[in-house]
Structure formats: structure tokens, C-alpha cells
C-alpha positions in Angstrom: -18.4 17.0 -77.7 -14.5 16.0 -76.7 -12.1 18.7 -76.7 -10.1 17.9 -79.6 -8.0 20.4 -79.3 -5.8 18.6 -75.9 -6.6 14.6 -77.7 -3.0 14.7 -78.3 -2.0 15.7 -75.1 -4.3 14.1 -72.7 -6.1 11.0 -73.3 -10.0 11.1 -73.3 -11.4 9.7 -70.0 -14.0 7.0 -71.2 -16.0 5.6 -67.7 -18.3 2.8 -67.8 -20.1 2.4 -65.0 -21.7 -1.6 -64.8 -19.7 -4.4 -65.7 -22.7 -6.3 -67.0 -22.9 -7.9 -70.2 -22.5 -5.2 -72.3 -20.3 -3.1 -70.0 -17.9 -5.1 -70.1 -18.0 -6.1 -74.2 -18.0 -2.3 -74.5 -14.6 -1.6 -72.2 -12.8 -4.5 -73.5 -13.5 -3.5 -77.3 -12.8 0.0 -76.9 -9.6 -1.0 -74.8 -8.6 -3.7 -77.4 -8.7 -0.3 -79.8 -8.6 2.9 -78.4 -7.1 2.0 -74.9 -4.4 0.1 -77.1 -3.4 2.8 -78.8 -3.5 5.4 -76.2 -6.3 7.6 -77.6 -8.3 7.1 -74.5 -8.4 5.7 -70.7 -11.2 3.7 -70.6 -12.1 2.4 -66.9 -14.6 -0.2 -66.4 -16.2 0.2 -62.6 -18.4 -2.7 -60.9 -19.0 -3.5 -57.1 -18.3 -7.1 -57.7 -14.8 -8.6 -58.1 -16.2 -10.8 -61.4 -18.4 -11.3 -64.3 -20.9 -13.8 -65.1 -23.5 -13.9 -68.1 -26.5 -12.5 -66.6 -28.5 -15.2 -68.3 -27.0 -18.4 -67.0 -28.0 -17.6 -62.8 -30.9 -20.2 -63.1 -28.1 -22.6 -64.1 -26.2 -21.8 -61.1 -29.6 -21.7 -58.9 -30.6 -25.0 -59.6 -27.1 -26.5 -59.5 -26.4 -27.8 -63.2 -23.5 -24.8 -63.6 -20.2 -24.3 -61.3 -20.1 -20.7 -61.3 -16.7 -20.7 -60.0 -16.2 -22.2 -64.2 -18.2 -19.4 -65.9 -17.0 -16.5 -63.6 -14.5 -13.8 -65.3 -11.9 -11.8 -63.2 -12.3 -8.2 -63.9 -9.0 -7.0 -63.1 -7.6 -9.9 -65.6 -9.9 -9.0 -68.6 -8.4 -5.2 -68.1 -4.9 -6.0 -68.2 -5.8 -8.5 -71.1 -7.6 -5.8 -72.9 -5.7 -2.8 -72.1 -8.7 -0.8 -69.9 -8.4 0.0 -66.2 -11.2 -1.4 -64.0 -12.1 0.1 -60.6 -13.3 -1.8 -57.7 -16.6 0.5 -55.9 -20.1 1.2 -56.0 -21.9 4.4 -57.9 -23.3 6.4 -55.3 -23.8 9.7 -57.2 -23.1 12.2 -59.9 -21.9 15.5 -60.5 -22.4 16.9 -64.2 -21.0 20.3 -63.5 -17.3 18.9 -61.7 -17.6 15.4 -64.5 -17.2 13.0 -61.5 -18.5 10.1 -60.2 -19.1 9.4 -57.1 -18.0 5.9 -55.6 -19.4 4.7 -52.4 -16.5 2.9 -49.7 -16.0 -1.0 -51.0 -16.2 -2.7 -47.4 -15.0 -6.7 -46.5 -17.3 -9.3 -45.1 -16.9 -7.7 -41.4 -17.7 -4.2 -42.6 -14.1 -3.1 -42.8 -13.2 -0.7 -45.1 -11.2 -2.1 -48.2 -11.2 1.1 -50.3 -12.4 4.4 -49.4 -15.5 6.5 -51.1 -13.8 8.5 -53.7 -14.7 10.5 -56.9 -13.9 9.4 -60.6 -13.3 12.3 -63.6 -15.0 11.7 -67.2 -15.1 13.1 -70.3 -17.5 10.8 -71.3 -19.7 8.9 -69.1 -21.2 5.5 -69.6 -24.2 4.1 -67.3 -24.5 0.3 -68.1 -26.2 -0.6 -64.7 -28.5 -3.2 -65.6 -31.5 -4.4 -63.5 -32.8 -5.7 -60.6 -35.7 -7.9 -59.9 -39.1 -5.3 -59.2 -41.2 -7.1 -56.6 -43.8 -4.0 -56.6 -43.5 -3.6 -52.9 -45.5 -7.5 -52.0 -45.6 -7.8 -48.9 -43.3 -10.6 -47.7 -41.6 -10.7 -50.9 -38.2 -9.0 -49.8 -38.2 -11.4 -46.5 -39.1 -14.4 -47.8 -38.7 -14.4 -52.0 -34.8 -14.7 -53.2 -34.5 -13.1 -56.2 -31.8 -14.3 -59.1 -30.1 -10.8 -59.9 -26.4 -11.4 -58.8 -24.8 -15.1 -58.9 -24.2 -14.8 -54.5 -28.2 -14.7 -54.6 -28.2 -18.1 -57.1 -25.5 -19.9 -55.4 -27.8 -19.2 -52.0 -30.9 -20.5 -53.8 -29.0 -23.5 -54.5 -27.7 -23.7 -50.7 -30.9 -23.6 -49.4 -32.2 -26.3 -51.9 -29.5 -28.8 -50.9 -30.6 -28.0 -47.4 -33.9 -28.7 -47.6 -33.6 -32.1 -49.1 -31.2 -33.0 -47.0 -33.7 -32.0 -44.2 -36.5 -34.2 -45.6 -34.4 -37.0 -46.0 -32.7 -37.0 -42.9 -36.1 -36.2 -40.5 -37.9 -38.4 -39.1 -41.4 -37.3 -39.4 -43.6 -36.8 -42.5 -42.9 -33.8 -44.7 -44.9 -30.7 -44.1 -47.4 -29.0 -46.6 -44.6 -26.9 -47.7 -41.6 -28.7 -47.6 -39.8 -29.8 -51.1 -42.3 -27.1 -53.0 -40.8 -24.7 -54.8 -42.9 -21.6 -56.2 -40.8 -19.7 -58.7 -43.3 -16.0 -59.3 -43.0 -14.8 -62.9 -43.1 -16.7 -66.0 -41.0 -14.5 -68.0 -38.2 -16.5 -69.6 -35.7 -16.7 -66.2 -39.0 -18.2 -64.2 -39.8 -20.5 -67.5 -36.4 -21.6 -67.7 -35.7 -22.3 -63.8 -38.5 -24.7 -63.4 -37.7 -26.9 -66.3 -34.1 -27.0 -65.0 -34.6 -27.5 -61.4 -37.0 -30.4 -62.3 -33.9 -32.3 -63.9 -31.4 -31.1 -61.2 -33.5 -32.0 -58.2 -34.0 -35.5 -59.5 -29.8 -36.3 -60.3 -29.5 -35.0 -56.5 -31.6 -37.1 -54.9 -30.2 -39.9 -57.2 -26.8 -39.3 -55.2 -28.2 -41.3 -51.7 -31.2 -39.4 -50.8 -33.0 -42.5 -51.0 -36.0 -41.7 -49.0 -37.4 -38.5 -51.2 -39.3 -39.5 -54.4 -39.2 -37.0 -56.6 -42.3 -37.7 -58.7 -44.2 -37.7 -55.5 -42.4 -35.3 -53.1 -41.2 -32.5 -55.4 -43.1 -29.6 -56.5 -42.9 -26.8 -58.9 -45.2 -24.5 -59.1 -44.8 -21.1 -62.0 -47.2 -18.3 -60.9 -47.9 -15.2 -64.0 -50.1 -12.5 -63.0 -50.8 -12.4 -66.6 -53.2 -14.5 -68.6 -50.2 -16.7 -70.1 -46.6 -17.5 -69.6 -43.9 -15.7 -71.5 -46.0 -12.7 -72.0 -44.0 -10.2 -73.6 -43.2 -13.0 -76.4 -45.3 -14.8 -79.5 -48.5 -16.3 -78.1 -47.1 -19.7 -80.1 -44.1 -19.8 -78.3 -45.8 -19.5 -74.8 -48.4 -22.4 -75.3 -45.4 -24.5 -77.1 -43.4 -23.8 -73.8 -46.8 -24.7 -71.8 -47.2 -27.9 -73.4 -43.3 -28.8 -72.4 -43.6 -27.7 -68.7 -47.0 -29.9 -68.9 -44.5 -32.5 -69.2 -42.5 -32.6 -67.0 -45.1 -32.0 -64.2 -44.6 -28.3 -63.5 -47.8 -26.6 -62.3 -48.4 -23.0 -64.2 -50.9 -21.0 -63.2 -51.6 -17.6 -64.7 -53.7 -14.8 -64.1 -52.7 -15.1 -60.5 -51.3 -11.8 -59.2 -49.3 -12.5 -56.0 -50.2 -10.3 -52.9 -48.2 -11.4 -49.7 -45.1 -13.8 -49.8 -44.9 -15.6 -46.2 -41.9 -18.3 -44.7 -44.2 -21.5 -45.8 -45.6 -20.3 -49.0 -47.8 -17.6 -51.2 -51.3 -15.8 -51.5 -52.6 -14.7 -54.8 -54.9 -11.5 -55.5 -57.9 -14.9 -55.9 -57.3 -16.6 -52.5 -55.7 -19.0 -54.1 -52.6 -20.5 -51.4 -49.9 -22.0 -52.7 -47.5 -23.9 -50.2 -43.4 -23.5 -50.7 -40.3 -24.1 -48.8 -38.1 -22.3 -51.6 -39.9 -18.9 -53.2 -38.0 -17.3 -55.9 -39.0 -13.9 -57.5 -38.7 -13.7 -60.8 -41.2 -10.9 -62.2 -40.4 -7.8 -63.3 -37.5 -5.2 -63.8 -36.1 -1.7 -62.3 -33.2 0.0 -62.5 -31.2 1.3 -59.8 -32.8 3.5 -57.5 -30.3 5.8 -57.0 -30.9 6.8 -60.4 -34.5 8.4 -60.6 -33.6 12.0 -61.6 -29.6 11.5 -61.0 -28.1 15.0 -61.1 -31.4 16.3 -62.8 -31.1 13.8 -65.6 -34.7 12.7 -67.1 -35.4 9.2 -65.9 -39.0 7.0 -65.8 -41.2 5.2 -62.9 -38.5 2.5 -63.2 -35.8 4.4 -62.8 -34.6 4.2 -65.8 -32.4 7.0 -67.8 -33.8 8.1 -71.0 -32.2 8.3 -73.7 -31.9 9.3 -77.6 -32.0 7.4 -80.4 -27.8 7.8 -79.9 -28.2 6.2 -76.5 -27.3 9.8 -74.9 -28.9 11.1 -72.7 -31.8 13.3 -72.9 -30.0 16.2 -70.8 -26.7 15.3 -71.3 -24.8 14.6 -74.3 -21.7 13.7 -72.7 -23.6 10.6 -70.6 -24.8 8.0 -72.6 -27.0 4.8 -71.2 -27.8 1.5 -72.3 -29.4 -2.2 -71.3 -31.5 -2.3 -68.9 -30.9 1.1 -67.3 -32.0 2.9 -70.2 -35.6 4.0 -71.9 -34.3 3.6 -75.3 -36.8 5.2 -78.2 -38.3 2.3 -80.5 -39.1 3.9 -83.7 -42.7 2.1 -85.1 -43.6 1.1 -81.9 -45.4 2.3 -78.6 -42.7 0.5 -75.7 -39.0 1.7 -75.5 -36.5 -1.4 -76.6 -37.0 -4.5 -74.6 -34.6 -5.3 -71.9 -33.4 -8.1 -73.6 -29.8 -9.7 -74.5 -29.7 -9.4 -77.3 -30.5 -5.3 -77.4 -27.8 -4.9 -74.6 -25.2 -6.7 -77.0 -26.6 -4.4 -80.0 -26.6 -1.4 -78.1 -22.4 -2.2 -76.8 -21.4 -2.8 -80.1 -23.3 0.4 -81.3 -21.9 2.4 -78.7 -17.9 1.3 -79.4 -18.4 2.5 -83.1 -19.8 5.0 -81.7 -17.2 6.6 -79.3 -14.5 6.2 -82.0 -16.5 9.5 -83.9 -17.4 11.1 -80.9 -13.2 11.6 -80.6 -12.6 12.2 -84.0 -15.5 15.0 -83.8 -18.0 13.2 -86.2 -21.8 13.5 -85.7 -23.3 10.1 -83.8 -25.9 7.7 -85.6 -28.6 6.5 -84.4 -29.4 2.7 -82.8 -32.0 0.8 -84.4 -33.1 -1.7 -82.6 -32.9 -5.2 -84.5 -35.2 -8.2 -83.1 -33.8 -11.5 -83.7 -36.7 -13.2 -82.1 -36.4 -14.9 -78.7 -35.1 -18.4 -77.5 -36.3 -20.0 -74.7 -34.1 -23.1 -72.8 -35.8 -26.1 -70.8 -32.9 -27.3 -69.7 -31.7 -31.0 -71.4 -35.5 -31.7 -72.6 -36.0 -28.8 -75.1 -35.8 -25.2 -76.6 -38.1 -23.3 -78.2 -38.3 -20.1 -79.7 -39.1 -17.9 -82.8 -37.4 -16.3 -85.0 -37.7 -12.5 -86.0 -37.1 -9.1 -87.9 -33.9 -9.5 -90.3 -33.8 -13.1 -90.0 -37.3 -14.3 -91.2 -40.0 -12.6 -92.9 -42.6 -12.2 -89.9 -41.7 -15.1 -87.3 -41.1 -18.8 -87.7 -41.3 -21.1 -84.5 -38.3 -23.2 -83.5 -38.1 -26.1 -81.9 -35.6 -29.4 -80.7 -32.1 -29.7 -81.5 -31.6 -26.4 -84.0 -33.3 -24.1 -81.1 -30.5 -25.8 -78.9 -27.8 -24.9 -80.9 -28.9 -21.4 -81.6 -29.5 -20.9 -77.6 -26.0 -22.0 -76.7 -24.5 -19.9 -79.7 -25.6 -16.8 -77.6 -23.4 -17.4 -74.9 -20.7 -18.4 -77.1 -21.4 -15.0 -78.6 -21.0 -13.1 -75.3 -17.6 -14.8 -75.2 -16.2 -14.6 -78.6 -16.5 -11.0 -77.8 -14.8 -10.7 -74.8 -11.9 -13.4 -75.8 -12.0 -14.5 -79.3 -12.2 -17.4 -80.9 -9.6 -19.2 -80.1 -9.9 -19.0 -76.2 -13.4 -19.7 -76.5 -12.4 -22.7 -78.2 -10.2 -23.8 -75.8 -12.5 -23.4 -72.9 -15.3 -25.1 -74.3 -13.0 -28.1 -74.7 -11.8 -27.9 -71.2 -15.3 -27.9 -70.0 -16.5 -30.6 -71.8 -13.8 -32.5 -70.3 -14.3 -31.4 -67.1 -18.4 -32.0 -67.4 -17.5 -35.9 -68.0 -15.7 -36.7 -65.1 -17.8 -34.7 -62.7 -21.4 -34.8 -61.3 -23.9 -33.0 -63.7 -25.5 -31.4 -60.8 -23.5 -29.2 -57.9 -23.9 -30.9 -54.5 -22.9 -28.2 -51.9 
């Protein structure tokens, strides 16, 4: 617990460490209150420079989002919202001294920008997220970009440009491989990807590529080791979501477990060889590995912290964890809460009640997890998705327009939080402005 004793004299040192999506809606709320009113110093630290809604990298990947018009300055948002954000990397902990350890932030060249350094806290944060798992494949790291960070989406969409530019400039016939995309996990990133790039590959070529047909040259292929898309939701919404990718001429195959990812395509556990130019890994989650059994805390095979039902640690009651760095307790059921969105979001606004009786020496509550159901995009063709838990009794299936709506209202969510309404407003106007007079698809 805080020292209540010295509040009035020295603010409490509130770190967050991740400026992900609900890093940063936790910093710029508790900033906005307690960083306001000088109760507490609340510093934000991430290695990059900006923000951008995990969610939306297959929108930058496959070219139908700018980033540079969705990206979110750090350093702005804290003088906006009255928290300190730090520039650097997390390399370690020390529970005994309070400090974290920041790794040296270096430029393109490998010069040194800022230099490693340590960071005091009275209360600790972790809000590291994820990364892509590719369960040591051979090939995979080499050859497989996964979507984690929006530098690896924007190169996904380099090297798409690239390659149908290279098709339609060469002279000979295409190759097995070239202009096939295999995209390896059908979770909702991998759903959603395919259904975009199959609009967003067609408007490209539309802009002079005249000798690719995209009906007859282009080739998406979604690869699940598991016996159906969109496993770890509703078994309606994954053969709805089938039925759509049918459509549009996207190849799924399931129950294929990928064993070795090569330059010119895939092998799965069957034999089965599928030919691709562009691989993208999308299955499975870990955190961090510099966090498996961080200053002794308790952490799982995915290196994940565990945590209490008050998102503190198991060891530590001073270092609380959330998203998708933390084994969060599930109360009814046999998994921890799903690294989802929406339970990041929960678990931020949880936490910034939270922290506000932590200083005035209450006892914490506990999260509940809340499912809301899930939503699934397909780009311009379709949502679908189900509704859940304090919405519905049981689960109703969504579908068309009203899915639509509801998927975009998420993001507007993740915004309202971190601006308000009335910016939020004013930016969706501007982009809808901007949208019309520009292509609907990145070209470089």
C-alpha cells in the first residue's frame, strides 16, 4: 500500500509501462484526474514514438488505412493530459530498489539517442501487450512477417506493392508463387486481412497495372491448424464468416498445422504445399520474453504475469498487470480472460478507479470480466458477430449493416477515451473529407 503519510508532500509515482491500448487510456485518465491535480506523477513509457489501435494493422497491411492518419504522438497526448511519457525499452526490474530498468533508445544507424537508465515507482504498471507466437516453425521468423507493430504492416504493404509491380512489369509468365498470399491463422486478424486484401489488391491493380487479373492471378489462401476458423469464438459465427470468405474467392483450409515456412511458400503437418510470395503470421500470442519470472514474479509458458482478481500481481501488490501480458483469473471458467479488446479496455478502466483507492488507502475490488461478444470485419462486404453476456441473454448472431456500425463504434470508443467527444467528432469529419478526394487504397 502507498505511504500516505508523505501523499501531501511527495506525489505518488504511478509507471505504466506499454503504451498500448489500454496503457495509454489508463495514463491519460489518471493524468486527466490525478496527474491534474497533483496527487500523483503518472509516466507512461513505450519504445515507439506513437500510438496506433492495435486492431486496425491489417488495415494498414493491406493498404486501405494511412497510418500516418490514425497514428497518436505520445509526447502530445501527455502534455494534453497532464502525464509524463518516457521514450525507452523495459529491460528489467528491481522490486527491492522500485525501479525499472530502461534499455538505451538508439537511431536508425545504431547511435545512441538516450542512454539505459532506471525509473522509481510506487506503483508499477505492466501493460506490455503481445506478440505474434510462431511456436518456433521453422522458416517462420525468416520468411513470415508478422502484424504486431504498424513498421511490420506498413512493410507487408511495401512488399505487396512490390510484387505486383514485379508481375506487371516482367516479362515472362508469373511463377507458382508469385501474387499468392498465405496469411497462417484464422483467428480474427488472419479472417479479417484476407477479406481486406481481396478488395485492396483489386483497386491497385485498377490504377494501371493493366496486365495482372485479379480474378485469375491473385491468391489468398487462410491456413488454421484447428478444425475451423475463428476458433476461440461461436461455432455460428465461424461458418457465417466461412460462407463470406467463400465469396470472395479466399481459399481456407483448416486442420492444417504449418511445419516449415520457406522464401516461395509453406508445408503443412499433411504434406500439403501451399505456394506464396507474401506469408504473413498471424497465429497465436506471447508476451514479452523478458518477462518469464521477472524479478521472481509468477509468470506462465507464455510469459505472461499472473495476476489477482485486482489485476496485482501474485507476488507483488505494488505491480499490477493487464491485456495481454497478464493471466487474469476467470471466475466460472477453466481459461484466464481472453486477450481480447474489449478485456484490455475493461481492465484500464478498472484499474484507473482503482488506483484512486489504492492512494486514499481503501481496499481494491475485484475485475469481472464482462463478454460483450465478438465482432468480426470483412472489410466493405460484411461484418459479422455475436452478441454476449450483459447484452443478450445467451448469444444472438449479427450480421450486415448494424454489425458494421457496432465494429466501427469500438474504435470510436478507443478514441472518445483518449480525446473526447468533441475531437473525435472533428476528426472523423476531417477524414471523411480527406477519404473522398483521395485513393481508397495506399499506393507506396
Amino acid at each position: 500500500m502507498p505511504d500516505t503519510s508523505t501523499a501531501a508532500r511527495v506525489p505518488h509515482r504511478i509507471v505504466i509501462v506499454g503504451g498500448g491500448a489500454s496503457g495509454l487510456e489508463l495514463a491519460t485518465r489518471l493524468g486527466d484526474s490525478l496527474g491534474r491535480r497533483g496527487q500523483a506523477l503518472v509516466t507512461l513509457v513505450d519504445q515507439s514514438r506513437t500510438h496506433l489501435w492495435k486492431p486496425l494493422l491489417h488495415q494498414v497491411a493491406a493498404g486501405s488505412m494511412d497510418l500516418n492518419d490514425h497514428e497518436l504522438d505520445y509526447l502530445a497526448q501527455a502534455r494534453w493530459h497532464h502525464f509524463r511519457f518516457r521514450l525507452g525499452r523495459m529491460q528489467g526490474l528491481d522490486r527491492a530498489a522500485r525501479q525499472v530498468s530502461l534499455a538505451p533508445t538508439l537511431d536508425a544507424s545504431g547511435r545512441e539517442v538516450i542512454p539505459a537508465s532506471t525509473l522509481p515507482y510506487d506503483t508499477l504498471v505492466l501493460a506490455l501487450g503481445s506478440t505474434t507466437n510462431d511456436f518456433g516453425t521453422p522458416g517462420a521468423a525468416a520468411h513470415a512477417i508478422a502484424l504486431d507493430s504498424p513498421a511490420q504492416a506498413a512493410l507487408f504493404h511495401s512488399r505487396l506493392i512490390d510484387a505486383c509491380l514485379r508481375a506487371n512489369n516482367q516479362a515472362t509468365a508469373l511463377t507458382p508463387s508469385q501474387l499468392r498470399i498465405a496469411i497462417i491463422g484464422a483467428g480474427a486478424t488472419g479472417v479479417e486481412l484476407s477479406a481486406e486484401l481481396h478488395n485492396t489488391v483489386r483497386e491497385l491493380v485498377a490504377f494501371g497495372l493493366e496486365r495482372i487479373d485479379p480474378a485469375r492471378d491473385i491468391r489468398i489462401t487462410l491456413v488454421e491448424a484447428a478444425p475451423r476458423i475463428l476458433p476461440a469464438l461461436p461455432d455460428g459465427l465461424s461458418d457465417a464468416t466461412v460462407k463470406l470468405l467463400e465469396r470472395l474467392g479466399v481459399t481456407v483450409r483448416v486442420g492444417e498445422r504449418v511445419t516449415e515456412v520457406g522464401p516461395e511458400g509453406l508445408r503443412t503437418a499433411s504434406g500439403l504445399e501451399i505456394p506464396a510470395e507474401l506469408t504473413v503470421w498471424a497465429a497465436g500470442i506471447k508476451a514479452p520474453e523478458f518477462l518469464q519470472g521477472i524479478s521472481g514474479l509468477e509468470s506462465n509458458r507464455l510469459n505472461q504475469l499472473l495476476v489477482q482478481s485486482t489485476l496485482q500481481t501474485t507476488l507483488d501488490p505494488d505491480i499490477f498487470a493487464m491485456g495481454d501480458c497478464a493471466s487474469c483469473p476467470w471466475p466460472g471458467h477453466d481459461t484466464a480472460v481472453p486477450p481480447r479488446a474489449q478485456a484490455a479496455h475493461q481492465q484500464a478502466s478498472h484499474l484507473y478507479r482503482q488506483l484512486a483507492r489504492r492512494l486514499r488507502g481503501q481496499p481494491l475490488q475485484p475485475y469481472t470480466y464482462r463478454d460483450f461478444g465478438s465482432l468480426v470485419s470483412l472489410g466493405k462486404f460484411s461484418t459479422v458477430g455475436s452478441l454476449m453476456g450483459a447484452v443478450t441473454r445467451g448469444s444472438l448472431m449479427i450480421e450486415g449493416y448494424f454489425a458494421r456500425i457496432m465494429y466501427l463504434s469500438l474504435y470510436k470508443m478507443h478514441e472518445y477515451a483518449l480525446h473526447g467527444g468533441a475531437k473525435v467528432v472533428l476528426d472523423t469529419a476531417a477524414r471523411l473529407i480527406t477519404r473522398r478526394t483521395s485513393p481508397h487504397v495506399k499506393l507506396h
